[in-house]
One Martini backbone bead per residue (centre of mass of N, CA, C, O) as a GRO file, in nm:
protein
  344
    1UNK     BB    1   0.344  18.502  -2.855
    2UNK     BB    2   0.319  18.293  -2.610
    3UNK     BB    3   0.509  18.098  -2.697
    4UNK     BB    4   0.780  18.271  -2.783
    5UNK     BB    5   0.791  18.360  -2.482
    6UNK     BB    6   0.825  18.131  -2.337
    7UNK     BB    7   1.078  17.998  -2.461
    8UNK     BB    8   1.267  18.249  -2.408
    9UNK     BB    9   1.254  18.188  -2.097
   10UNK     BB   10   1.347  17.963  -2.076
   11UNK     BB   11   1.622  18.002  -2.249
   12UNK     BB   12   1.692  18.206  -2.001
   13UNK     BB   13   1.632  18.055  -1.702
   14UNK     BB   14   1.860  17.837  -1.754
   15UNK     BB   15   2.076  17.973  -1.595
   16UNK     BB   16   1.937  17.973  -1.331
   17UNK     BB   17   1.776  17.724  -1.354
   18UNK     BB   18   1.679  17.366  -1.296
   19UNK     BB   19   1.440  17.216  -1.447
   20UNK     BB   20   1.548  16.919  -1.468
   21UNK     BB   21   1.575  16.827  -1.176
   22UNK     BB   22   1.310  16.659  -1.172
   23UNK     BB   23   1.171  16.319  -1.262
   24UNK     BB   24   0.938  16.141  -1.329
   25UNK     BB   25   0.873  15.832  -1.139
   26UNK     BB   26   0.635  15.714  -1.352
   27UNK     BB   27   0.377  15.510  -1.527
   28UNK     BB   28   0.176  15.548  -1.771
   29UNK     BB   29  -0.173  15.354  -1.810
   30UNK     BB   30  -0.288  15.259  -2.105
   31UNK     BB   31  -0.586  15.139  -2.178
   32UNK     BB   32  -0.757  15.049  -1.920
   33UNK     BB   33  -0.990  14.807  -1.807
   34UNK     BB   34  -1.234  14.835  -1.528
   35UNK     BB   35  -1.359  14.673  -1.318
   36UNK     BB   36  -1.489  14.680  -0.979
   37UNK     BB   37  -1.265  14.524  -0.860
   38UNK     BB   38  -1.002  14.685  -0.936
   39UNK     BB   39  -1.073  14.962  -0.863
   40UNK     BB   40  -1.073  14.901  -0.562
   41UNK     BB   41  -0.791  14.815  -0.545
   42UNK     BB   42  -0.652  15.080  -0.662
   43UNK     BB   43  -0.738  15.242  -0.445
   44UNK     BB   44  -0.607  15.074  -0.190
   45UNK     BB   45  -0.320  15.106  -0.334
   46UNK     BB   46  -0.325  15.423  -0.313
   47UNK     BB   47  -0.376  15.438   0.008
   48UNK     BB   48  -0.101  15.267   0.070
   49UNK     BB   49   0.094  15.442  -0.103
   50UNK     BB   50   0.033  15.679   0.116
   51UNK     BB   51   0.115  15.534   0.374
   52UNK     BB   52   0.435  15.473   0.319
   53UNK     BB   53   0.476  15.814   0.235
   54UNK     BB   54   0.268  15.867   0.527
   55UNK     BB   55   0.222  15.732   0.827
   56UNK     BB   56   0.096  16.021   0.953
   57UNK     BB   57  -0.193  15.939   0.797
   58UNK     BB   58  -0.546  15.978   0.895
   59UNK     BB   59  -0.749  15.781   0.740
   60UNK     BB   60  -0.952  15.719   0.981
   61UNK     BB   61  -1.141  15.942   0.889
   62UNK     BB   62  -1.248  15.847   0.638
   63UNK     BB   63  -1.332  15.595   0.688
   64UNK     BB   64  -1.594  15.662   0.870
   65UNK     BB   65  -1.693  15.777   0.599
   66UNK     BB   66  -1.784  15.593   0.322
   67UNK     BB   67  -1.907  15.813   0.154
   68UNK     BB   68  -1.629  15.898   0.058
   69UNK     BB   69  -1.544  15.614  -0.085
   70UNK     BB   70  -1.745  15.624  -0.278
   71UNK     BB   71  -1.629  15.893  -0.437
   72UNK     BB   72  -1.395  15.746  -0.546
   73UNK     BB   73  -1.534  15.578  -0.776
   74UNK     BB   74  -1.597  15.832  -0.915
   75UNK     BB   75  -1.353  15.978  -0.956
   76UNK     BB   76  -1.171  15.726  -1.108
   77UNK     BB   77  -1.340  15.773  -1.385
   78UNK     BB   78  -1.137  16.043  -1.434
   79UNK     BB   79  -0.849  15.862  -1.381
   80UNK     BB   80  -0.510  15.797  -1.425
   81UNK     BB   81  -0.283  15.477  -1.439
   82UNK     BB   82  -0.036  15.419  -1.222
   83UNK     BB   83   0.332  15.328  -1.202
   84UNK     BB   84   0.450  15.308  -0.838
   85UNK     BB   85   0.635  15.162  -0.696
   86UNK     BB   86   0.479  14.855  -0.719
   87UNK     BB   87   0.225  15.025  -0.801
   88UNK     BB   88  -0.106  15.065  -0.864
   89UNK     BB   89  -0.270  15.372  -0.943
   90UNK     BB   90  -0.396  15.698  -0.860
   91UNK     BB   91  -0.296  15.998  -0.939
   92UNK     BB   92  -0.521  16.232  -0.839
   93UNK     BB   93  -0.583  16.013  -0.573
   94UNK     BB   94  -0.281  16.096  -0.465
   95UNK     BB   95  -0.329  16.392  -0.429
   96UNK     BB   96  -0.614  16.410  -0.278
   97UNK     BB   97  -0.463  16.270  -0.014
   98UNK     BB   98  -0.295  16.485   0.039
   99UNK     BB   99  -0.498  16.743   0.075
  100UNK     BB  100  -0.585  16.605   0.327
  101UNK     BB  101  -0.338  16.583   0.503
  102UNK     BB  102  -0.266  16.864   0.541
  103UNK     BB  103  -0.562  16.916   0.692
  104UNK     BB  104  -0.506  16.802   0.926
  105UNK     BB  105  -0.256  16.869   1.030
  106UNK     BB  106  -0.319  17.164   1.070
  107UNK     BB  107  -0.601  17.106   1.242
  108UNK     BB  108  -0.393  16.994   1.468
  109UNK     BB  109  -0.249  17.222   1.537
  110UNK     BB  110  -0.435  17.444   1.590
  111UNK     BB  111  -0.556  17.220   1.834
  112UNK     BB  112  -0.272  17.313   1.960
  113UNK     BB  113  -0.221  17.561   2.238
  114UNK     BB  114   0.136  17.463   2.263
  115UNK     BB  115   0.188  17.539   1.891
  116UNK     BB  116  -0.028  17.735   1.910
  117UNK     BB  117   0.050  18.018   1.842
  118UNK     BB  118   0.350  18.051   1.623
  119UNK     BB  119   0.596  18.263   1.593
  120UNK     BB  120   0.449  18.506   1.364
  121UNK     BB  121   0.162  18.432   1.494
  122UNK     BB  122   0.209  18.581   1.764
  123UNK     BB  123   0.240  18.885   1.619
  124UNK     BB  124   0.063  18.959   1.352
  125UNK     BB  125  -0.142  19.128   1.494
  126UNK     BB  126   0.081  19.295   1.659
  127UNK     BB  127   0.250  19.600   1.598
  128UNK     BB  128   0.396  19.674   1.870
  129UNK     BB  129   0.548  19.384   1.852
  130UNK     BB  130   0.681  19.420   1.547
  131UNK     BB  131   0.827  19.643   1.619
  132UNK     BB  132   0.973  19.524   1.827
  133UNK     BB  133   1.102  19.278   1.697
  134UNK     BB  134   1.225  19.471   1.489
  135UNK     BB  135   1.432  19.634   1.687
  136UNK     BB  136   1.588  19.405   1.842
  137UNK     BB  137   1.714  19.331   1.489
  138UNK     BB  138   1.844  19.625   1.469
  139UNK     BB  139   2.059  19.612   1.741
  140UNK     BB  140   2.152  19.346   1.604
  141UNK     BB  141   2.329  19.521   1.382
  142UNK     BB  142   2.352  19.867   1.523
  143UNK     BB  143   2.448  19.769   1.783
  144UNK     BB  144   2.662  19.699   2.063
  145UNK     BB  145   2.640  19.400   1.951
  146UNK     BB  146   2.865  19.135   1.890
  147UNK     BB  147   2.752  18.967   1.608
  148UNK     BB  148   2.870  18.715   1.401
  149UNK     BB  149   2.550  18.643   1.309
  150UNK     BB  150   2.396  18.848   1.069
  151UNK     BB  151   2.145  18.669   0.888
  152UNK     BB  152   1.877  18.692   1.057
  153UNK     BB  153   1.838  18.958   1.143
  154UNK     BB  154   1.870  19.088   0.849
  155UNK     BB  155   1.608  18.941   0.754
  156UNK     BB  156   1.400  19.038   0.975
  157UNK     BB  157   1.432  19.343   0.995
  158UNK     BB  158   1.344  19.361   0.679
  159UNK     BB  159   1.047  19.184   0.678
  160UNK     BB  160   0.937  19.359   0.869
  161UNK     BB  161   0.961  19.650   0.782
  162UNK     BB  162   0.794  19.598   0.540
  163UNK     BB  163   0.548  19.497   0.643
  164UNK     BB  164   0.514  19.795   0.838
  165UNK     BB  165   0.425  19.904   0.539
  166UNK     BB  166   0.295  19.629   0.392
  167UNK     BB  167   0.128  19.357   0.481
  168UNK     BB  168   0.007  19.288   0.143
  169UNK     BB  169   0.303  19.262  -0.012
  170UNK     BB  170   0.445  19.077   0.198
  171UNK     BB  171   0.253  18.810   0.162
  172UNK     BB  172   0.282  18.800  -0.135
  173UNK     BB  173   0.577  18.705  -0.158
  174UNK     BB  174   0.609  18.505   0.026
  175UNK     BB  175   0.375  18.312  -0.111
  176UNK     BB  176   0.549  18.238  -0.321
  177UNK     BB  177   0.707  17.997  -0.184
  178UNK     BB  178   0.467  17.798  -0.248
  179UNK     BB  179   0.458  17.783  -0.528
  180UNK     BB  180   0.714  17.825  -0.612
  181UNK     BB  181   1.039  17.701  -0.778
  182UNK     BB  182   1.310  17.757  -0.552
  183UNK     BB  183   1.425  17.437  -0.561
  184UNK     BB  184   1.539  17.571  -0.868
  185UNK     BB  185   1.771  17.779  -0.783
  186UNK     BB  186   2.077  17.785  -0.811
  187UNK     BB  187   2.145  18.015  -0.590
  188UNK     BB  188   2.111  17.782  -0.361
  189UNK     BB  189   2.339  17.587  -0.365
  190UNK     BB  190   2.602  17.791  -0.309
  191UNK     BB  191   2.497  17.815  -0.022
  192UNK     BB  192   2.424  17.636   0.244
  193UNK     BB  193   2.393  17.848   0.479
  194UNK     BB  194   2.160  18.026   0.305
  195UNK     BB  195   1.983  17.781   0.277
  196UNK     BB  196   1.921  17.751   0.576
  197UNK     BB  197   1.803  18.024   0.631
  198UNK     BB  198   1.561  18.047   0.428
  199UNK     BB  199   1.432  17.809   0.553
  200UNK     BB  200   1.394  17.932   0.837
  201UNK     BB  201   1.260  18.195   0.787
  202UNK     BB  202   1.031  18.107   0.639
  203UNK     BB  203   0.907  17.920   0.824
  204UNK     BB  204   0.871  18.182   1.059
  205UNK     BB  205   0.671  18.342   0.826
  206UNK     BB  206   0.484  18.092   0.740
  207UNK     BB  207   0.361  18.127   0.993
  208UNK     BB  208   0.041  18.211   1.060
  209UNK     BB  209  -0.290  18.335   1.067
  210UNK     BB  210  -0.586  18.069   1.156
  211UNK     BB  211  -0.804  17.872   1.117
  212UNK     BB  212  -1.053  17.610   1.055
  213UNK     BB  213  -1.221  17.682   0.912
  214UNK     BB  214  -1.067  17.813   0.656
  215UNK     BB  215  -0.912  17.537   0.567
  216UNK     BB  216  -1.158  17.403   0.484
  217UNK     BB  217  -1.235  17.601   0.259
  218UNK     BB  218  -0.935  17.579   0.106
  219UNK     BB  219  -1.014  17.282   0.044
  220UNK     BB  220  -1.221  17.308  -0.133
  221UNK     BB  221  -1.095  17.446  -0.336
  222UNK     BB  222  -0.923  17.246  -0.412
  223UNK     BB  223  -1.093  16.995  -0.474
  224UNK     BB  224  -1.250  17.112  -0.681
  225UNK     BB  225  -1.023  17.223  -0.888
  226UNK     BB  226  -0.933  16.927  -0.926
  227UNK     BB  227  -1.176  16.827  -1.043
  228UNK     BB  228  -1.191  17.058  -1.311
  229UNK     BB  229  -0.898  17.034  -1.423
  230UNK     BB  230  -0.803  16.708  -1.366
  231UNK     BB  231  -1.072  16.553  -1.416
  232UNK     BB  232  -1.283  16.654  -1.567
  233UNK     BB  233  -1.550  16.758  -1.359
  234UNK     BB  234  -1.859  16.897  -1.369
  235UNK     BB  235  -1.937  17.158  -1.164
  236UNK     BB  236  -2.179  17.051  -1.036
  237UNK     BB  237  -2.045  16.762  -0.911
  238UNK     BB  238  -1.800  16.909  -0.764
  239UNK     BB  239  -1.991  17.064  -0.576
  240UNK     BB  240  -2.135  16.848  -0.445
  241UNK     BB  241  -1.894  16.682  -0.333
  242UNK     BB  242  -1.732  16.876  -0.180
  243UNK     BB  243  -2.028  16.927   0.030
  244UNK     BB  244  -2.023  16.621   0.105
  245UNK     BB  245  -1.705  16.593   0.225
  246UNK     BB  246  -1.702  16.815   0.438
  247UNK     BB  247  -1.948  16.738   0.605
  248UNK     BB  248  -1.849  16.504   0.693
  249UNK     BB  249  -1.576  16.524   0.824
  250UNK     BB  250  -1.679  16.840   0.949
  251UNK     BB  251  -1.952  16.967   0.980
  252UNK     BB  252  -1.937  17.199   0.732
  253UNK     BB  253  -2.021  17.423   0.522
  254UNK     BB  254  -1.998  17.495   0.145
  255UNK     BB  255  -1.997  17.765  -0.052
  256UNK     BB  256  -2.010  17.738  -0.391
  257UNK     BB  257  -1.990  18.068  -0.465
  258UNK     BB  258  -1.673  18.103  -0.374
  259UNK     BB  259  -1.564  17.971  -0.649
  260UNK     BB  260  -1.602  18.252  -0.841
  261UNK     BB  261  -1.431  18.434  -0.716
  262UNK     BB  262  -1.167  18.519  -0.575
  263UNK     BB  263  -0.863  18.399  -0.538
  264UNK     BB  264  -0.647  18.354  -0.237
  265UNK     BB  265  -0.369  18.393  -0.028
  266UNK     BB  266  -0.415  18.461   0.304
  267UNK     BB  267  -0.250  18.230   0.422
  268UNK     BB  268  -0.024  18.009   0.651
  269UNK     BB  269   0.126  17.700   0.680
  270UNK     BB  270   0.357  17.708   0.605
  271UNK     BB  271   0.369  17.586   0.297
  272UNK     BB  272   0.077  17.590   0.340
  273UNK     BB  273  -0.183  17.705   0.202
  274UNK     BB  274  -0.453  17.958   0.250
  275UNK     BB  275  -0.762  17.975   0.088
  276UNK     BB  276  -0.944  18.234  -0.035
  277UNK     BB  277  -1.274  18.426  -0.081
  278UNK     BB  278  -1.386  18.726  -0.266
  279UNK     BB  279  -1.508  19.025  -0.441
  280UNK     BB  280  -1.192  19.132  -0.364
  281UNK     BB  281  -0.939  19.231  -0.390
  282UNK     BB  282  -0.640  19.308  -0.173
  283UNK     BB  283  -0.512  19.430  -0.438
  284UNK     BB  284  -0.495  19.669  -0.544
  285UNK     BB  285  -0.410  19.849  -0.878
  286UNK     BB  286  -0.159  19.946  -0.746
  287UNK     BB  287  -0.040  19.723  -0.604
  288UNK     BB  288  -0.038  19.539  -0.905
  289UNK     BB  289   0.120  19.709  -1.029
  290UNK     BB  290   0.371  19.681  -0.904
  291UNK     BB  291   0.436  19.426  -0.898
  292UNK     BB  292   0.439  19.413  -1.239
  293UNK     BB  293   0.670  19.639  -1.266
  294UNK     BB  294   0.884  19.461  -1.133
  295UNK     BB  295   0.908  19.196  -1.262
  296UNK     BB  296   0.900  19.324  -1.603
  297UNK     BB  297   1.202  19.426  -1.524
  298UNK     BB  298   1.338  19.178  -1.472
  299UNK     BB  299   1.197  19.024  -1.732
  300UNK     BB  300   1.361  19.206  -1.943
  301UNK     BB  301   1.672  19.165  -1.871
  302UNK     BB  302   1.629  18.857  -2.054
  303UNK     BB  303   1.385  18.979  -2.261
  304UNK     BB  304   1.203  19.050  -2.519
  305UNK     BB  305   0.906  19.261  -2.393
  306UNK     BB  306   0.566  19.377  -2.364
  307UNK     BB  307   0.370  19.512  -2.164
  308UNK     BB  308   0.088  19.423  -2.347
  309UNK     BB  309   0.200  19.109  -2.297
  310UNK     BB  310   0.279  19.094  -1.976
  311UNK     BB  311   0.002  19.139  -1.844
  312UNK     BB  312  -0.193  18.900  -1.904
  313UNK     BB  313   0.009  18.708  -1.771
  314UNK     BB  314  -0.001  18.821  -1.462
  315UNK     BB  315  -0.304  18.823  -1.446
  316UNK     BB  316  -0.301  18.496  -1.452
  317UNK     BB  317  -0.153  18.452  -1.210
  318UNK     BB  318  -0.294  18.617  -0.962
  319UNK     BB  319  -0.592  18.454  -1.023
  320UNK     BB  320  -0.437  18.148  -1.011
  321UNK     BB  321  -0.301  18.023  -0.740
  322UNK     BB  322  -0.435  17.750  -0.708
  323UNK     BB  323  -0.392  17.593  -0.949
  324UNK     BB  324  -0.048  17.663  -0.916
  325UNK     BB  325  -0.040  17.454  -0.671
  326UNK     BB  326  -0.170  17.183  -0.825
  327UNK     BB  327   0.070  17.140  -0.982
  328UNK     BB  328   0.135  16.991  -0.748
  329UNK     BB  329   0.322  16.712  -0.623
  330UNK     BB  330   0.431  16.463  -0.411
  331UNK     BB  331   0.786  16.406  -0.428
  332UNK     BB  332   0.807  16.084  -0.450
  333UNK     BB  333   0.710  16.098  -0.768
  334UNK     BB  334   0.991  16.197  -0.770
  335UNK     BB  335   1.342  16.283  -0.913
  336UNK     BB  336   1.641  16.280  -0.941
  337UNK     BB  337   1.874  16.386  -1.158
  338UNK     BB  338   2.168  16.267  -1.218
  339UNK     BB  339   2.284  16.505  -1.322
  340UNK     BB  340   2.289  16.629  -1.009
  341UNK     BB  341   2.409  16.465  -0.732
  342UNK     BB  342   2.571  16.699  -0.626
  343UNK     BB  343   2.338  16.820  -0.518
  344UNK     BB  344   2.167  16.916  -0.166
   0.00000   0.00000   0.00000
């Protein structure tokens, strides 16, 4: 049932989204038996060619700790050798080199308190200051000012409003555009100008109120997990690596209990998304049916589904977000396919 669902599904919203926007751009490695001296080589491989697409990745934090250049030696025996722009590299060690990266970014953005709270990230525990930017941007709407361009004003208006209703709803759904592939909606291409004001907004709400320490937190949850789903490495190992890779690199201790918890996206700092684990979700079972019944009606409009069908599948999204997210690759390994290069 879930195959023939799935099926449905694909073949009804390709309608709507282009699936095969991007297509992989390496090729896998198979049958490879490599010595000691290789294994090193093409780590070194995987480190270089991931600081050619991302020059302002800090790796001289990692020198610095040998003991976690050691634990690549462990993982990538069970990663699979890719040929990549040139260069033989470890498939999901140039993943893993993302998620350092992203949590330095974030690192650095935190401890400079003259860019950050920036945005959204300034008021958002404020909720006086959020009702009066909510109101501002209702004058500039319905209020006696003459505003040509009503596209910012009406996205803010709307979802501070919404916000200001529940803002544990709100931040559910705007968190949807860090996992979902929003940028395969076909109207997504159709207006440029509502295509830059998107992005523009999204950008605005998804600075968000954390920490330093949540977000390395949330780096443990995606490395762990990263062990465990795509190098399958048993979790007692990969419970190790990451408690001594966090010590190593933050100096500070990971609680590897909370890895079996519920794990949500608590926060975000732009796309990046910062993942939390707690006991209780944070949506009620009315706000999760709330949420399943909006979608269920959306996707019976396309495939004929009963919701005894639907919901265990909803279920599944909901509970591993982490997952879902890891499912992703930094976008170099990708390429467009050529019967889109008119699309921009």
């Amino acid at each position: 049932m879930l195959k023939q669902f799935g099926e449905q599904l694909l073949s009804s919203l390709s309608q709507d989204y282009y699936f095969d926007l991007y297509l992989i751009d390496f090729q896998v490695i198979k049958g490879t038996h490599l010595s000691t001296e290789n294994k090193r080589k093409y780590i070194q491989a995987t480190i270089k060619q991931y600081q050619k697409f991302h020059p302002n990745f800090q790796y001289s934090k990692i020198q610095k700790n040998i003991e976690i250049e050691n634990y690549f030696m462990e993982l990538i025996n069970h990663d699979i050798v890719i040929y990549f722009k040139g260069a033989t590299i470890y498939k999901e060690l140039y993943k893993i080199l993302y998620l350092f990266d992203n949590t330095f970014e974030v690192q650095k953005l935190l401890n400079n308190s003259k860019k950050y709270p920036d945005k959204f990230a300034k008021i958002q525990s404020d909720l006086k200051g959020i009702k009066s930017f909510n109101k501002q941007y209702k004058n500039n709407l319905f209020g006696l000012r003459n505003i040509m361009d009503k596209g910012q004003s009406r996205f803010r208006y709307w979802i501070t409003t919404v916000y200001i209703k529940n803002k544990k709803l709100t931040k559910f759904f705007t968190h949807l555009f860090i996992i979902g592939d929003f940028i395969k909606v076909k109207d997504f291409y159709n207006d440029n100008k509502n295509q830059e004001l998107l992005l523009n907004e999204l950008d605005f709400f998804l600075m968000q109120r954390t920490t330093i320490s949540k977000v390395v937190k949330s780096f443990g949850i995606l490395l762990y997990w990263e062990m465990v789903k795509y190098l399958k490495i048993n979790r007692q190992e990969a419970e190790e690596y990451t408690s001594h890779i966090i010590y190593d690199l933050f100096k500070e201790n990971f609680n590897a209990d909370e890895l079996h918890k519920i794990i949500e996206i608590k926060s975000s700092i732009g796309y990046y998304p910062v993942f939390g684990a707690s006991k209780k979700a944070s949506l009620s079972k009315s706000e999760q049916q709330f949420i399943s019944n909006k979608l269920y009606k959306q996707i019976k409009e396309y495939i004929s589904i009963e919701q005894d069908d639907f919901t265990p599948l909803f279920e599944s999204y909901i509970k591993t977000p982490h997952i879902q997210y890891l499912e992703k690759y930094p976008v170099e390994l990708f390429r467009k396919n050529p019967k889109y290069s008119s699309i921009h």
